[in-house]
N, C-alpha and C positions, 0 to 999 in steps of 0.2 A: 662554539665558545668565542666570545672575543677577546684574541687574545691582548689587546694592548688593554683594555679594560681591566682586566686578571689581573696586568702588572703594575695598572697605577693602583688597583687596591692594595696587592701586594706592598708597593712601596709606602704606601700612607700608614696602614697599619704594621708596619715594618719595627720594633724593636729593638735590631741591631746598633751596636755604639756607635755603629758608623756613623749611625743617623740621628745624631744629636742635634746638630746644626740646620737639617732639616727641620725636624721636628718644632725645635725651637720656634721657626721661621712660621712652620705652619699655624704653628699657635697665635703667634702675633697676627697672621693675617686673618685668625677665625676669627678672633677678639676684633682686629679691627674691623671686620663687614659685618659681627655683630652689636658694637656700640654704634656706627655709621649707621645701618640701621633702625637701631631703637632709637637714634636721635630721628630720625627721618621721619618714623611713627609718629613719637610723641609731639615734634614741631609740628607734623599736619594735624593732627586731632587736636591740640592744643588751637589752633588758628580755625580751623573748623567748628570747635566748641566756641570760642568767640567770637568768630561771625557771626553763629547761630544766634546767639544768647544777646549781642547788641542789635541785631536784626526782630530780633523775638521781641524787646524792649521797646524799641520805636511801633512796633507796629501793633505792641500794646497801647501806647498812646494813641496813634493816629490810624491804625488799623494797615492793609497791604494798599488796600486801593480809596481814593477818594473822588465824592460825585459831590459838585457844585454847580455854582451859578458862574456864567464864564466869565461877568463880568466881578467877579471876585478875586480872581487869582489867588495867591496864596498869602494869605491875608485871616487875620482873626476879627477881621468887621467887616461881616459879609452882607452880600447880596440874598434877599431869601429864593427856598425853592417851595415847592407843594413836597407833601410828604408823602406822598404816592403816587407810582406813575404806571403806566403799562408793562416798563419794562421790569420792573424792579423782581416780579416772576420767575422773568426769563434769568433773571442773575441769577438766584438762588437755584435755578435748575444746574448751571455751569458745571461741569465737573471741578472739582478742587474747592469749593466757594462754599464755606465753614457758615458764616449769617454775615445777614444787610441789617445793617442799624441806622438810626437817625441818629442826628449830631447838631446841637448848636455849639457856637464857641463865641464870647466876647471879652472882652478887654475890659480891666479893670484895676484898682489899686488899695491893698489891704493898709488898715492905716491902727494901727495898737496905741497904748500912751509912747510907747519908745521907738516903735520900728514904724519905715512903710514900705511896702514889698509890693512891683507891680507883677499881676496872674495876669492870666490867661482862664477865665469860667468854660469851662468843658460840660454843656449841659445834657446829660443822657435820657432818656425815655424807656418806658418800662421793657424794650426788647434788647436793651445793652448787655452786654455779656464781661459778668464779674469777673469771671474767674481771672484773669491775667491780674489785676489787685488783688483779688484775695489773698493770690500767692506770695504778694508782696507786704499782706497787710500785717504792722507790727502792734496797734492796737485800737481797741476799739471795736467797731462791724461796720459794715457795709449800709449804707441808707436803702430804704424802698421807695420807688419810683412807682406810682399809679396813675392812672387816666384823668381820676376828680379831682386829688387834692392835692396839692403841692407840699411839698415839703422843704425846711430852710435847714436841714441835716447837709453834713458835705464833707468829702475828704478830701484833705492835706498830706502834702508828705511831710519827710521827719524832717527835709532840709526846713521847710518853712516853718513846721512847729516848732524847734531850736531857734529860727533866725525869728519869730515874733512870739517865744515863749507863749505858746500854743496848746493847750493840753487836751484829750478827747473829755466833750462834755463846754471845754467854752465855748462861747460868743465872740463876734468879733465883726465887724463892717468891711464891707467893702464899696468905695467909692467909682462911679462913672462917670467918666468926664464927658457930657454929651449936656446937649441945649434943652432943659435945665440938669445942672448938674443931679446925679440922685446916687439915695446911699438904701442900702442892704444891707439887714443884719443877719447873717448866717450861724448853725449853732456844727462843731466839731464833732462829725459822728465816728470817724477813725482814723487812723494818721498809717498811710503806705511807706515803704522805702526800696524802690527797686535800686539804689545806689547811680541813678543817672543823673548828675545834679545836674545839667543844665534844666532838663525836663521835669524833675521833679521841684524845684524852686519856680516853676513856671506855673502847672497845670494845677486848680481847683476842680475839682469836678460835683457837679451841682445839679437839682431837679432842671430840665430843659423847660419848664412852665416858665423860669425864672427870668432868662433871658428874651424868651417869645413878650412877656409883660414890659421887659426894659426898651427892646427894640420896636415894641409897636405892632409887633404879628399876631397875627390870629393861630387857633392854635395847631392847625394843617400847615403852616408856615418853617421851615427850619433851614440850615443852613446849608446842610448833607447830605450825602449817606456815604458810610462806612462800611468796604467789603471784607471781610476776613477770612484769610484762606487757612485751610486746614496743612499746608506745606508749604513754605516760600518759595520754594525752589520754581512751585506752579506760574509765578507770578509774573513771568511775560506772554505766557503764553493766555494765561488768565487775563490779564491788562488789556491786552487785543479784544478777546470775545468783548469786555466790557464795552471796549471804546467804541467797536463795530454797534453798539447798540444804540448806546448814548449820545455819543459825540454828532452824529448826522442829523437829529432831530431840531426840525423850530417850530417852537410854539406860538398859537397865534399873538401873543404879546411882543415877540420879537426874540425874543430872553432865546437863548443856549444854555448846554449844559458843557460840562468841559470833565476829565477822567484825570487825575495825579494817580502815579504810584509813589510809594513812599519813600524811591529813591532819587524822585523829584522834589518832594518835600524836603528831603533833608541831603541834598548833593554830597554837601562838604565830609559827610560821616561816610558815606557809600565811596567818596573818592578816597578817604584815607586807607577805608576798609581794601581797598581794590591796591594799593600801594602797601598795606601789610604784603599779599598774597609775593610782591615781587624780594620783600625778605626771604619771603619760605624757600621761595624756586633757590636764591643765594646759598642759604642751608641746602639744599639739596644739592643743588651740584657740587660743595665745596664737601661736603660727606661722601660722595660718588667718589670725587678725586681722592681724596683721603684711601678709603679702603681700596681704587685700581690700586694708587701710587705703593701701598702695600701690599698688594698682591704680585706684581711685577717685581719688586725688588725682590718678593718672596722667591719667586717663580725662578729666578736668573742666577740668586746662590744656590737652589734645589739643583739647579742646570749646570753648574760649576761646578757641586758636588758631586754631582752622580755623571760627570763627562767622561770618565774610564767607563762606566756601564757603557755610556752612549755609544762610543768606541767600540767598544765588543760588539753590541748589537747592531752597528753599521758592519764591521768585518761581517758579522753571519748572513749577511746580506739582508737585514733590514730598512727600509727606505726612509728617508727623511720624514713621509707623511706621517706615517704609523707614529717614528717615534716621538711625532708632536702630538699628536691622539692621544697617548702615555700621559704627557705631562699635561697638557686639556684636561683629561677627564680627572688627573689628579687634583688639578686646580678648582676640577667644578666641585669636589666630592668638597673640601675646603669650603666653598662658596655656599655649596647648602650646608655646612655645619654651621657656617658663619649666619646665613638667611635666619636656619631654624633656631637659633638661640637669641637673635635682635627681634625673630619676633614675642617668643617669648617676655624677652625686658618688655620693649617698648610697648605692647599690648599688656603686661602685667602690669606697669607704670599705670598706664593710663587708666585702668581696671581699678586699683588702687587709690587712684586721683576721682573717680566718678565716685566710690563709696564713700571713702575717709575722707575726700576732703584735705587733703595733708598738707598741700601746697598752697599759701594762704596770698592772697595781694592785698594791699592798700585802696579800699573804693572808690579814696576819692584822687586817686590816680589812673585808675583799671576799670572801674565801673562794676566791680565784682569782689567779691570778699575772699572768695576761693577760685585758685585758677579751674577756668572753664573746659571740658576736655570733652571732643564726642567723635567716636570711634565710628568708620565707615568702611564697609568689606571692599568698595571696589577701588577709595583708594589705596589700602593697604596691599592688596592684589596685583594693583598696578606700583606701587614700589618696589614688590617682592619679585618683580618680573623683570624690572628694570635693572634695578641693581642687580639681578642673577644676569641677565643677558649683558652690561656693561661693563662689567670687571671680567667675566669669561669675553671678551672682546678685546679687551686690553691687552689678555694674555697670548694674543696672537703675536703681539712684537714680539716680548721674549723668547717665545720659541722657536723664533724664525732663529735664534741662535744656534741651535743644532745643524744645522747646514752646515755651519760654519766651524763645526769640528771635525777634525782630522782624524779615524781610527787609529793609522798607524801612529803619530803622536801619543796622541793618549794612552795606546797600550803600551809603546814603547816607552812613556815617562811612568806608566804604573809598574 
């Protein structure tokens, strides 16, 4: 049996009046490593979910990876490429690598009797992959894209139909500023809203015939290609295979190709996003301190109260180590009441927050109408390990306190 284990159970489950003040204390600190915690949970899944879900958005637009002409750079009046090449196989074989699409994109200016709102033509071809609008789409459908005919259907987002009173079913021009100027009538086939307004007041997305006809290409001719991976997480390591393929080749015309990932494209959102992460560690350490700083305080009145025990148990010749084992294990038994009930909250919170919905944001502040939440085992795994190892670490100062009690004192003041 172990016997100091026996007596921190003893004393935790202890109902004695003695042990009011104890008790007391112990509560406070289960409460506190259980709210510390579920704050802990829900700030990482909460930043997790929104990493995901603006990362998931961009590369709805622009896809994880892009393949150009080098001498494009990152530019929406590009350079063309052929729209097939040897390698384009070997991508799709990649492990992680969801589909390769073609892509034209050009520059242009929508012009109504009252508004003019300068796009970006996003032109797809028939192997483009809906589905990331669909999800977003709020009304109308989706245009079809075919090999013979072209088609002048196109969607908008809600920012733009709001800002040039736009409805699905109108018409409407869009001008090109290029030698000679030339205008396009386009007809509204659906209107999206992923709630990203820089991007969506930007992007028209239109048959890719339409731009190959504006810029003078034939119709092998296009701007891109677009990788999508089936997990982002894949995406450096996926970026390398790509680059190893693409990036070393010249063709005999002279021309290169050149590889973007999408946190090239868009730095400024990837840097912010990486400057969230050093809030959360903030929240995390400051929730660590919180539930030691309670635990300790907890730990040192249990140690004050029960120093006539301590006393006794040093006269019968029990050694200092033992009787910090005592108050350890009592503090760990604590530590998992505390662990088992913050996971509880903070994983029922968050459970609650994926189905219901409950916790609502402002879009065009947050980029999201409902806060975003996505739960992951191995970080909550490694919280639940940290915090249990961090506050039982703590509680090594205060016990060094028992040394420092006198038996004879103490039985002699009891």
């Amino acid at each position: 049996m172990n016997t100091e284990f026996f007596i921190a159970k003893r004393l935790s489950y202890s109902r004695s009046t003695d042990d009011h003040i104890s008790r007391l204390m112990s509560r406070i600190a289960t409460v506190s490593i259980s709210l510390s915690l579920a704050v802990m949970i829900i700030s990482v899944a909460v930043l997790t979910g929104f990493k995901q879900q603006i990362k998931s958005k961009l590369t709805g637009f622009v896809s994880a990876i892009q393949i150009k002409n080098y001498d494009t750079n990152i530019s929406f009046e590009t350079v063309p490429i052929a729209n097939y090449y040897d390698f384009i196989p070997q991508i799709k074989q990649i492990k992680g690598v969801k589909q390769v699409q073609q892509y034209a994109t050009k520059g242009g200016i929508i012009k109504t009797d009252e508004e003019i709102q300068g796009v970006v033509l996003n032109g797809v071809a028939t192997d483009f992959d809906w589905n990331f609008f669909k999800s977003y789409l709020v009304d109308g459908e989706i245009f079809e894209v075919n090999d013979s005919i072209s088609t002048n259907k196109v969607l908008i987002s809600q920012s733009l139909s709001s800002l040039l009173k736009l409805k699905t079913g109108d018409s409407f021009e869009i001008y090109f500023v290029q030698e000679p100027v030339r205008v396009r009538k386009f007809t509204v086939s659906g209107i999206y809203n992923t709630y990203f307004e820089e991007q969506d007041r930007s992007y028209v997305l239109c048959d890719i015939k339409h731009i190959q006809r504006l810029n003078g290409w034939t119709k092998n001719q296009i701007s891109g290609f677009e990788v999508s991976l089936h997990d982002l997480n894949d995406l450096g390591e996926v970026y390398e295979q790509v680059d190893d393929l693409v990036s070393y080749i010249n063709f005999e015309d002279g021309s290169r190709l050149i590889v973007y990932a999408v946190d090239e494209i868009f730095p400024e959102i990837f840097n912010w996003l990486n400057i969230l992460d050093m809030n959360v560690w903030i929240i995390l350490i400051l929730m660590l301190a919180v539930s030691g700083f309670n635990m300790v305080s907890g730990l040192l009145i249990m140690l004050l109260e029960k120093s006539s025990m301590i006393g006794l148990f040093k006269s019968m010749g029990m050694l200092n180590f033992s009787l910090q084992k005592i108050f350890l294990y009592r503090s760990g038994i604590i530590v998992v009441k505390g662990v088992f009930w913050g996971n509880i909250i903070g994983i029922g919170c968050c459970l609650l927050q994926q189905h219901f919905g409950i916790f609502k944001l402002n879009p065009a502040d947050y980029y999201f109408s409902v806060a975003p939440v996505q739960l992951q085992l191995l970080p909550i795994l490694l919280l639940n390990a940290c915090s249990f190892i961090s506050v039982l670490l703590l509680q090594l100062l205060p016990s060094m306190f028992i040394a420092k009690i006198s038996p004879d004192k103490t039985i002699r003041f009891n």
